[in-house]
N, C-alpha and C positions, 0 to 999 in steps of 0.2 A: 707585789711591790708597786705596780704599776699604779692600782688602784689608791694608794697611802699614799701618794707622791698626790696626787689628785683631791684626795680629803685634806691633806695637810695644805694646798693651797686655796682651797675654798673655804675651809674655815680662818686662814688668816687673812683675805680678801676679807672674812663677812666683820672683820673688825676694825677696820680701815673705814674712818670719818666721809661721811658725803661730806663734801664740800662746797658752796654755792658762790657765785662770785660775787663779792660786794663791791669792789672798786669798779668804777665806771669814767672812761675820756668821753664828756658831751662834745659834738662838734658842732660847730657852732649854728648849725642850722639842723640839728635834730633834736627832737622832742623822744624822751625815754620814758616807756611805761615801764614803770618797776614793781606795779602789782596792782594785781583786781581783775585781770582778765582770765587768769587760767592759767596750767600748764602748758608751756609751751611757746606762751606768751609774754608772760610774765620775766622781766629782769633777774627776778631775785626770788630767795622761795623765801617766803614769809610762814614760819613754821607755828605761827599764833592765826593760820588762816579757816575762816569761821567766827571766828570772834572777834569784838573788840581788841586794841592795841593798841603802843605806839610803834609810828616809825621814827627811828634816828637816822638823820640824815645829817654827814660832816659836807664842809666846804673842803676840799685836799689842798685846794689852790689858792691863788689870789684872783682868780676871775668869778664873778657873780653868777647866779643863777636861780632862776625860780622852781619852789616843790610846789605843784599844780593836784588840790585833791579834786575828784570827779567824782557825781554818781548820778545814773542814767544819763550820760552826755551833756549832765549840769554841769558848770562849775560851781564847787564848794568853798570853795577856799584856795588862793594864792599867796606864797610866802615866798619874799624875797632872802636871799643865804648871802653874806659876804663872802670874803675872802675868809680862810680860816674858822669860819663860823662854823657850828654845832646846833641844830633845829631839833628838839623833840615835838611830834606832830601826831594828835591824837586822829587814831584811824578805824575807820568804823568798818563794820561789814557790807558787803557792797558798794565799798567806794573802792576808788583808784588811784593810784599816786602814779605821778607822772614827774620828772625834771627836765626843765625846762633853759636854755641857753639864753642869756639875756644881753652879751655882747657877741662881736666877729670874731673872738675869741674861743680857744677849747678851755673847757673846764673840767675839775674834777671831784670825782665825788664818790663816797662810801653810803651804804644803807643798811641798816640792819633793821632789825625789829625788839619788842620788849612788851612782854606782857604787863597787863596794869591790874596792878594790885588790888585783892578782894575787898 
């Protein structure tokens, strides 16, 4: 019985969604990497990782903030987000995305990811 009680909870654990956090409070003097270094590292899992993509990244708030893409310690690209704004931002392999605080202010933000079409 003992053993049934024990199968029947591991296989309904193994159906239960990972879930990764997408929402993020920048404060105002930290810089967030949300992908391109690794597990462990990494903000967010980018489940398009290896390939080409985009990332969506929402504004939550009314405070500004910049998506900083990176590769080899270059910067690539800088994009400022308003208040309420929504950024689709093409992301390659080997880079990195980072957000970025642009006032004294906390801000908020979502990331996800999206494959691009063949």
């Amino acid at each position: 019985m003992k053993h049934l009680w024990i199968t029947c909870a591991l296989l309904c654990l193994g159906h239960i969604p990972l879930q990764a956090q997408t929402e993020f409070e920048l404060d105002p003097n930290q810089s967030m990497l949300m992908y391109g270094k690794g597990p462990g590292q990494d903000g967010t899992i980018n489940p398009y990782a290896g390939e080409d993509c985009y990332a969506i990244v929402k504004n939550l708030g009314e405070v500004a903030f910049s998506i900083r893409i990176q590769q080899k310690g270059e910067i690539v690209q800088t994009i400022s987000i308003k208040g309420m704004e929504t950024k689709k931002v093409k992301l390659l392999v080997g880079q990195e995305l980072y957000l970025d605080p642009e006032t004294d202010q906390m801000a908020r933000a979502s990331v996800g990811y999206e494959k691009i079409p063949l």
